[in-house]
TORKOL-4160 file (C-alpha; in steps of 0.2 Angstrom, whole numbers, padded with zeros to 4 digits, m for minus):
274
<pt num="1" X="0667" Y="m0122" Z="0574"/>
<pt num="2" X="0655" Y="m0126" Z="0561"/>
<pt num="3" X="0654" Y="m0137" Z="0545"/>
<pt num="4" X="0666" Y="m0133" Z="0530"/>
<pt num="5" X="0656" Y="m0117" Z="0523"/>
<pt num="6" X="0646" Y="m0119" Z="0506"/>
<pt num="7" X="0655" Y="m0107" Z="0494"/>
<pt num="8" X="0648" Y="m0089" Z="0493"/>
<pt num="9" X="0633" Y="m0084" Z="0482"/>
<pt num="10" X="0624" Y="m0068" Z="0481"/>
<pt num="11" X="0604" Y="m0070" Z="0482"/>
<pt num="12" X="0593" Y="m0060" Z="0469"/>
<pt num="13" X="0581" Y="m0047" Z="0479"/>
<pt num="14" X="0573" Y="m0040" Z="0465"/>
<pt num="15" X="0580" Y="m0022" Z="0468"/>
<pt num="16" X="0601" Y="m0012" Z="0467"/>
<pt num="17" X="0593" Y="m0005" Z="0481"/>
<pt num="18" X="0594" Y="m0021" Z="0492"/>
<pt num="19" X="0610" Y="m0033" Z="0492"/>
<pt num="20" X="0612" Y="m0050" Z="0500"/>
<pt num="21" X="0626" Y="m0062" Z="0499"/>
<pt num="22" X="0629" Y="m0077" Z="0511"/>
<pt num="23" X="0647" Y="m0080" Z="0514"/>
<pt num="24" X="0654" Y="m0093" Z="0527"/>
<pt num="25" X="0635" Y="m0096" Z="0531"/>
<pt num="26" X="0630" Y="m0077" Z="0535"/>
<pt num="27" X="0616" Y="m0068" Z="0524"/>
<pt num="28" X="0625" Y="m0050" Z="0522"/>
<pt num="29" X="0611" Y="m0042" Z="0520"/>
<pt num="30" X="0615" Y="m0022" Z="0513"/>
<pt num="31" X="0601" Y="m0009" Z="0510"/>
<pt num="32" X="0609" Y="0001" Z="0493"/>
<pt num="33" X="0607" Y="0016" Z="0490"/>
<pt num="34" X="0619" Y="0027" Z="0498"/>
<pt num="35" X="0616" Y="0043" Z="0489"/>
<pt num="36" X="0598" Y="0044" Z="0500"/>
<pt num="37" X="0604" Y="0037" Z="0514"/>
<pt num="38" X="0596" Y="0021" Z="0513"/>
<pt num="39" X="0578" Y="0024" Z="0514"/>
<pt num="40" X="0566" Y="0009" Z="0516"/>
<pt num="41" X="0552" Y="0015" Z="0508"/>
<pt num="42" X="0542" Y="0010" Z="0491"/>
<pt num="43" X="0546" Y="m0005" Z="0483"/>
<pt num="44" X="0558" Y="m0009" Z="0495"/>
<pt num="45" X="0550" Y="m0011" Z="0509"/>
<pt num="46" X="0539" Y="m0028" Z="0502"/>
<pt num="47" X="0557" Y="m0033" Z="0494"/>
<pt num="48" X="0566" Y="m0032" Z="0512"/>
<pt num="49" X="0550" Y="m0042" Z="0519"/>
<pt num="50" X="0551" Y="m0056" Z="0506"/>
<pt num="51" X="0572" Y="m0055" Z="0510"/>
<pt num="52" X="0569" Y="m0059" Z="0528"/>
<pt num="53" X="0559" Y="m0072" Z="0527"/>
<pt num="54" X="0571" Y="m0082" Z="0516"/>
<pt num="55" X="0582" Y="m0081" Z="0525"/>
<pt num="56" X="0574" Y="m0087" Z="0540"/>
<pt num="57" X="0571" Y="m0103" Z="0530"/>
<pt num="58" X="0588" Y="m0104" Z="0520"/>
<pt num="59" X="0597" Y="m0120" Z="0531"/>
<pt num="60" X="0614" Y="m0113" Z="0524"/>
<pt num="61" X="0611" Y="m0098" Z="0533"/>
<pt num="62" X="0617" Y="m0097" Z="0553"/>
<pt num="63" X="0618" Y="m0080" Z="0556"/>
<pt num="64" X="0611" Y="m0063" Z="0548"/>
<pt num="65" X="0621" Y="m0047" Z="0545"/>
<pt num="66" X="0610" Y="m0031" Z="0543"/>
<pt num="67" X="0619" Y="m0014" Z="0538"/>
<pt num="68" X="0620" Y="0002" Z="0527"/>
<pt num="69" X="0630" Y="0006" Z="0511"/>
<pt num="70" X="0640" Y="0023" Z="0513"/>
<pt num="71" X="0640" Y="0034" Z="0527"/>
<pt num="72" X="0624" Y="0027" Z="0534"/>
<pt num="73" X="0613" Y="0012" Z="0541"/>
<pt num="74" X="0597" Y="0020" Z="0536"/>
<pt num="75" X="0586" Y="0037" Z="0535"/>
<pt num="76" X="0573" Y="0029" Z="0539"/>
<pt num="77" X="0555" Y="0029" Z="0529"/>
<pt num="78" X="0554" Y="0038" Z="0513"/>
<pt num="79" X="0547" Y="0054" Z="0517"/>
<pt num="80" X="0547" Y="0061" Z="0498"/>
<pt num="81" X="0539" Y="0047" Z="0492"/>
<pt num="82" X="0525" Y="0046" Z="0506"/>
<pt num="83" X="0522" Y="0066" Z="0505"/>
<pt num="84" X="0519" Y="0063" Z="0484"/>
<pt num="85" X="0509" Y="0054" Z="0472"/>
<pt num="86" X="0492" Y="0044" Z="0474"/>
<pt num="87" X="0491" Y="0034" Z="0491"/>
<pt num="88" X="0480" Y="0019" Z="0493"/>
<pt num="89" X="0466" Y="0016" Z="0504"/>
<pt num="90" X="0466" Y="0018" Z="0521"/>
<pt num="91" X="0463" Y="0000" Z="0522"/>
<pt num="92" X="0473" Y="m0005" Z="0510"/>
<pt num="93" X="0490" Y="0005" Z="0518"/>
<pt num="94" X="0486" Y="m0004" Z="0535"/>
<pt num="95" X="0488" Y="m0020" Z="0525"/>
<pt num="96" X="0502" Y="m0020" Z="0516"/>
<pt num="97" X="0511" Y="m0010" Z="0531"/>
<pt num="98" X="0506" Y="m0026" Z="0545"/>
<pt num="99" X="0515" Y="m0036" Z="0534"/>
<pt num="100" X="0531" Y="m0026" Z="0528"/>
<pt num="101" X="0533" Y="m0022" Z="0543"/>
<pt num="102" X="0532" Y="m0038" Z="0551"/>
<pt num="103" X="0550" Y="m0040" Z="0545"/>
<pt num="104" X="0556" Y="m0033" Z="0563"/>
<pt num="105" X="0545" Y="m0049" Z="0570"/>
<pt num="106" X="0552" Y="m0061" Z="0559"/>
<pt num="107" X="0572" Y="m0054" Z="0563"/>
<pt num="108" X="0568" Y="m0055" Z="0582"/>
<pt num="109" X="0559" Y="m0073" Z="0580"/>
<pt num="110" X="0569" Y="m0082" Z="0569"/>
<pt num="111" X="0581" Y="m0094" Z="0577"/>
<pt num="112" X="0596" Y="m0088" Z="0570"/>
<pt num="113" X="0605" Y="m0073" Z="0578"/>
<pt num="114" X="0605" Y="m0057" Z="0569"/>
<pt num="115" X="0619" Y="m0043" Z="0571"/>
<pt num="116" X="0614" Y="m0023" Z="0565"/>
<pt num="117" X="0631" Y="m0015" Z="0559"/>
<pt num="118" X="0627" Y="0003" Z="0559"/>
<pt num="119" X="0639" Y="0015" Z="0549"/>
<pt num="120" X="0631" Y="0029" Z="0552"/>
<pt num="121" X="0613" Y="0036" Z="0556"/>
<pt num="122" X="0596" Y="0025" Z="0560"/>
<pt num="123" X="0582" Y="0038" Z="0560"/>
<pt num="124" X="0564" Y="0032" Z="0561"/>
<pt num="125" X="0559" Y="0015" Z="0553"/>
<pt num="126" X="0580" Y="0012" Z="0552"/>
<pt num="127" X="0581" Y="0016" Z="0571"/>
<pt num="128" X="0568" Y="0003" Z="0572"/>
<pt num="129" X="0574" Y="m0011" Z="0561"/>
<pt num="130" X="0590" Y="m0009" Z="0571"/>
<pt num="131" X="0583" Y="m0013" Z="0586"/>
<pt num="132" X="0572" Y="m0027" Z="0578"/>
<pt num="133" X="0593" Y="m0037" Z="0579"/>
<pt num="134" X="0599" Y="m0047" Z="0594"/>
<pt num="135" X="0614" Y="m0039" Z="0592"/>
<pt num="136" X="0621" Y="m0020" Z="0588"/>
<pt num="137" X="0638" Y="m0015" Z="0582"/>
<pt num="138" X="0639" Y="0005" Z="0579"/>
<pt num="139" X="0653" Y="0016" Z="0568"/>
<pt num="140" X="0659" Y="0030" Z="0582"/>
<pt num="141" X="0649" Y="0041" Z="0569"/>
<pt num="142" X="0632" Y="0032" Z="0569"/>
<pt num="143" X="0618" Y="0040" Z="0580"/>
<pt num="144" X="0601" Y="0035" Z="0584"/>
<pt num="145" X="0586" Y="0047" Z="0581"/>
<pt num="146" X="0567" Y="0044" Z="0583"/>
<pt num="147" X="0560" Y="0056" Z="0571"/>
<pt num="148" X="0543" Y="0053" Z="0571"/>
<pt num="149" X="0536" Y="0066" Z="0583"/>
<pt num="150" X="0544" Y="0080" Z="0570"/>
<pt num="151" X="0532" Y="0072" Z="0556"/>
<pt num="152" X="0516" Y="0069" Z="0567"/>
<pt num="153" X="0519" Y="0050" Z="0567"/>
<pt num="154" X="0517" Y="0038" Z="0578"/>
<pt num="155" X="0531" Y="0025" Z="0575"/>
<pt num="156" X="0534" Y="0009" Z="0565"/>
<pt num="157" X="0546" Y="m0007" Z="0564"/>
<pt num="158" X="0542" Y="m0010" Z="0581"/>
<pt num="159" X="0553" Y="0005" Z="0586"/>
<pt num="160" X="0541" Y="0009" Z="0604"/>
<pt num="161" X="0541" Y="m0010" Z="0608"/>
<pt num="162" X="0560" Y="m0016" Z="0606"/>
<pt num="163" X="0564" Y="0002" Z="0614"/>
<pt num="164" X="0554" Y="0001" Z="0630"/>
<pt num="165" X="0562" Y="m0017" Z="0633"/>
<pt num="166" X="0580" Y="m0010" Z="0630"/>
<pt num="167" X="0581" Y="0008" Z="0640"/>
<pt num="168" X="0564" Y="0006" Z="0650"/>
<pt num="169" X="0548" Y="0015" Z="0647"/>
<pt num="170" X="0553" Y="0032" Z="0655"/>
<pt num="171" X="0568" Y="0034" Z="0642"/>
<pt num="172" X="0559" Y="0027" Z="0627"/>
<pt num="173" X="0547" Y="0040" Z="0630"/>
<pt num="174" X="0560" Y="0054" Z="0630"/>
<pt num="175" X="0570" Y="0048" Z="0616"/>
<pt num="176" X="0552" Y="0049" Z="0603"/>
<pt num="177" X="0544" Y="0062" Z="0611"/>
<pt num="178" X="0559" Y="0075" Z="0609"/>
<pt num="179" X="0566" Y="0064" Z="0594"/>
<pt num="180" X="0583" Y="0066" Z="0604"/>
<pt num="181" X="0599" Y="0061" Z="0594"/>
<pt num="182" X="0606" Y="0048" Z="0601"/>
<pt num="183" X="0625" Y="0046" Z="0598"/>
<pt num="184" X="0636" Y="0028" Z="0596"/>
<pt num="185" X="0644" Y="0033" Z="0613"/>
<pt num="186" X="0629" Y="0037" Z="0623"/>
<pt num="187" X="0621" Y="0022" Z="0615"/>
<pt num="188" X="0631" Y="0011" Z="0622"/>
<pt num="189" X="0628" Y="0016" Z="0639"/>
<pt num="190" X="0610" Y="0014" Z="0636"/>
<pt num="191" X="0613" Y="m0002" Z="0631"/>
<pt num="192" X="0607" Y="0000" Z="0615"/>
<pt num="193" X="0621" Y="m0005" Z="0605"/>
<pt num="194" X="0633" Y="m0018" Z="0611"/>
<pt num="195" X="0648" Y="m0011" Z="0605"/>
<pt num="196" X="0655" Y="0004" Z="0595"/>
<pt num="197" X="0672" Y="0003" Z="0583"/>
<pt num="198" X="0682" Y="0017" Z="0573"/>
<pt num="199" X="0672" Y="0021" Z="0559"/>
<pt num="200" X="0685" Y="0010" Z="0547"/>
<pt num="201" X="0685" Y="m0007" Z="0557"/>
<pt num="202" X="0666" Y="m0008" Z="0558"/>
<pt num="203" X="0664" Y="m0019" Z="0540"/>
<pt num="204" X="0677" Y="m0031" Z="0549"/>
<pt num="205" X="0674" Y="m0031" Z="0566"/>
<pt num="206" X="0654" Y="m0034" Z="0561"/>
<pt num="207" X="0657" Y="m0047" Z="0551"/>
<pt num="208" X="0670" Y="m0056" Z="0562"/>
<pt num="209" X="0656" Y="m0055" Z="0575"/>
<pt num="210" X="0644" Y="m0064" Z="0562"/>
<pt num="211" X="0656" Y="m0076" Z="0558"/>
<pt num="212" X="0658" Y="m0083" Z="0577"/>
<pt num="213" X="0639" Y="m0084" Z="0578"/>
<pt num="214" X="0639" Y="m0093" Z="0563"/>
<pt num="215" X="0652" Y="m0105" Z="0571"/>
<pt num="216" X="0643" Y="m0109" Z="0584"/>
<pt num="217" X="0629" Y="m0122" Z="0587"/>
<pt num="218" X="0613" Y="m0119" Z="0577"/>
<pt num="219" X="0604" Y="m0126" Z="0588"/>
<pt num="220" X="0608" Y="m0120" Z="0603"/>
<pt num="221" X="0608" Y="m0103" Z="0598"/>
<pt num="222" X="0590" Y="m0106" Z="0594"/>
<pt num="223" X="0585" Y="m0112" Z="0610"/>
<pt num="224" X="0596" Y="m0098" Z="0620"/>
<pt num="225" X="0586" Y="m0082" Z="0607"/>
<pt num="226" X="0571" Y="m0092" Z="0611"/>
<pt num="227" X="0574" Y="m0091" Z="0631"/>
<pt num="228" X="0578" Y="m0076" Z="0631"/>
<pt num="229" X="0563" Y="m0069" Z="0621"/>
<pt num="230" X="0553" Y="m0079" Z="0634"/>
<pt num="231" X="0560" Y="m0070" Z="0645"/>
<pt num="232" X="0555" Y="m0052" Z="0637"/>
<pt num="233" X="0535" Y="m0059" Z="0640"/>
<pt num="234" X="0534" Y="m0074" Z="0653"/>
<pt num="235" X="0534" Y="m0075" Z="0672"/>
<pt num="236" X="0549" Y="m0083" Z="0679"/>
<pt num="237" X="0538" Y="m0102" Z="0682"/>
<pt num="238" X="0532" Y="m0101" Z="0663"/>
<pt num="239" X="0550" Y="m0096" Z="0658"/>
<pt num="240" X="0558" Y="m0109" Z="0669"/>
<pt num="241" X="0546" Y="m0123" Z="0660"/>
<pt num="242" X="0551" Y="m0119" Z="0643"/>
<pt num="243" X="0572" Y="m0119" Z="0648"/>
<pt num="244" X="0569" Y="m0136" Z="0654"/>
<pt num="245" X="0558" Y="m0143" Z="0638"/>
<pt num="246" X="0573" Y="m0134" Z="0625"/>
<pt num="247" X="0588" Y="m0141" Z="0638"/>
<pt num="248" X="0580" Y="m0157" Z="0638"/>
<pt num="249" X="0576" Y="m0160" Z="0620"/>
<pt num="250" X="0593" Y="m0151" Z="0616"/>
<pt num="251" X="0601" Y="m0163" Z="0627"/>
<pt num="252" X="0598" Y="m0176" Z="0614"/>
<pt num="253" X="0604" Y="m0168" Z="0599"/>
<pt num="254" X="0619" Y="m0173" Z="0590"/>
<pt num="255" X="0627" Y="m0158" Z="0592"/>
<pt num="256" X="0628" Y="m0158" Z="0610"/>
<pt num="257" X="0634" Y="m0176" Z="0610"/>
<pt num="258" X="0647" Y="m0169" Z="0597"/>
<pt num="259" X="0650" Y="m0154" Z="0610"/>
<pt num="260" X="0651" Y="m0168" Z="0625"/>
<pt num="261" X="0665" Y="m0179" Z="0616"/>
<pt num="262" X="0674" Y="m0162" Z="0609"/>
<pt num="263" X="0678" Y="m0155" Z="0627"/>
<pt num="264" X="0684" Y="m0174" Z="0633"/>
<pt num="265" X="0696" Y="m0174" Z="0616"/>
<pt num="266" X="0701" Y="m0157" Z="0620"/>
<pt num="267" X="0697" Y="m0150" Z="0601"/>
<pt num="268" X="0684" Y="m0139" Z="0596"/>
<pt num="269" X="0668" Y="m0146" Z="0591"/>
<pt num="270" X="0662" Y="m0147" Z="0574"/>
<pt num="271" X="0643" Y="m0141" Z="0573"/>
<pt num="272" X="0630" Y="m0149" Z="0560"/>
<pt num="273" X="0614" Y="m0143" Z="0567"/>
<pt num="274" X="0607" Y="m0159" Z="0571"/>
């Protein structure tokens, strides 16, 4: 168990379209606008960026929740508004999309866990956001779909990158070259959600999921996501040297020693992130 929660409180984003509350020390983070499916496109996309990354530095924040208003998680880029009005440079578009779409880097380094709930569709950019989370909850009706090779695009979000570590190369290929739909069911077998819930239970059961995170120790939740992200990159002798510098240094914490004197006294212990 954690610390007594702060009370709740929304943070301002700058846009209807993107929500965040943190209750019981999880950033609910809900892309708002239901009636499009969620696109994240235009002025979102820089909003969403700015989001993650504060976050990623709020301390009251233990665990992130990502998900979709309505009947969806998200349509992924905004084809309308990319098929109209004045575009930018070349240069300039390469730019600014590095860094808005650095958010799936930032959700996949952070040292906090992070937890996708998916009410319906992921298509393209959503697809990849979704994949950018440690962990992935899905509606019976959600589905997964590429897109891209339909628009003569190559991919974004780190969508190719997150997929080819999840169902292997050969599959990733299949699933963006014939921008397959991918259904709740099927993606669990893939292994590319974790669990899938009647359509109803999904706001509950994801942030019931959150909240044991959240619970749990900070800091060795940091270490384990950092081990295991090692793992995605490193040969087994460089992998092994970092678990032993995190276990070691961990072993010092206060919240291990907390841990330690928790499972003698038979009680659960009470984490503080120290």
């Amino acid at each position: 168990m954690a610390e007594p929660a702060p009370p709740a409180r929304a943070i301002e984003t700058g846009s209807e379209k993107l929500l965040c509350r943190v209750e019981e020390r999880v950033a609910v983070v809900t892309l708002n606008d239901p009636e499009r499916r969620n696109p994240i496109g235009g002025e979102l996309r820089p909003l969403l960026r700015r989001l993650i990354d504060r976050i990623a530095g709020d301390e009251e924040v233990r665990c992130v929740l990502l998900t979709g208003a309505g009947a969806a998680f998200s349509a992924g880029g905004d084809t309308r508004a990319m098929a109209s009005g004045r575009q930018p440079s070349l240069a300039e578009r390469v730019r600014s999309i590095k860094w808005e779409h650095a958010a799936s880097a930032v959700l996949h380094e952070m040292p906090k866990p992070c937890v996708a709930a998916l009410p319906g569709p992921a298509a393209g950019a959503g697809f990849g956001l979704a994949l950018a989370c440690d962990l992935r909850i899905a509606a019976e009706s959600a589905f997964f779909v590429s897109a891209y090779a339909r628009l003569g695009l190559s991919g974004d979000y780190g969508l190719t990158w997150f997929l080819s570590r999840l169902v292997g190369p050969a599959k990733a290929r299949e699933i963006c070259f014939t921008s397959a739909r991918i259904s709740s069911r099927e993606a669990l077998e893939l292994g590319l959600v974790n669990r899938v819930v009647p359509d109803a239970e999904l706001p509950d059961e994801a942030f019931a999921l959150a909240r044991q995170l959240a619970g749990a120790s900070p800091l060795g939740l940091a270490g384990l996501k950092a081990n295991l992200n090692d793992a995605l990159d490193l040969d087994l002798r460089r992998t092994l040297d970092r678990e032993a510098e995190r276990q070691c240094r961990l072993g010092e914490s206060e919240d291990f020693v907390e841990a330690a004197r928790a499972f003698v006294e038979k009680r659960p212990p009470v984490f503080k992130g120290r």
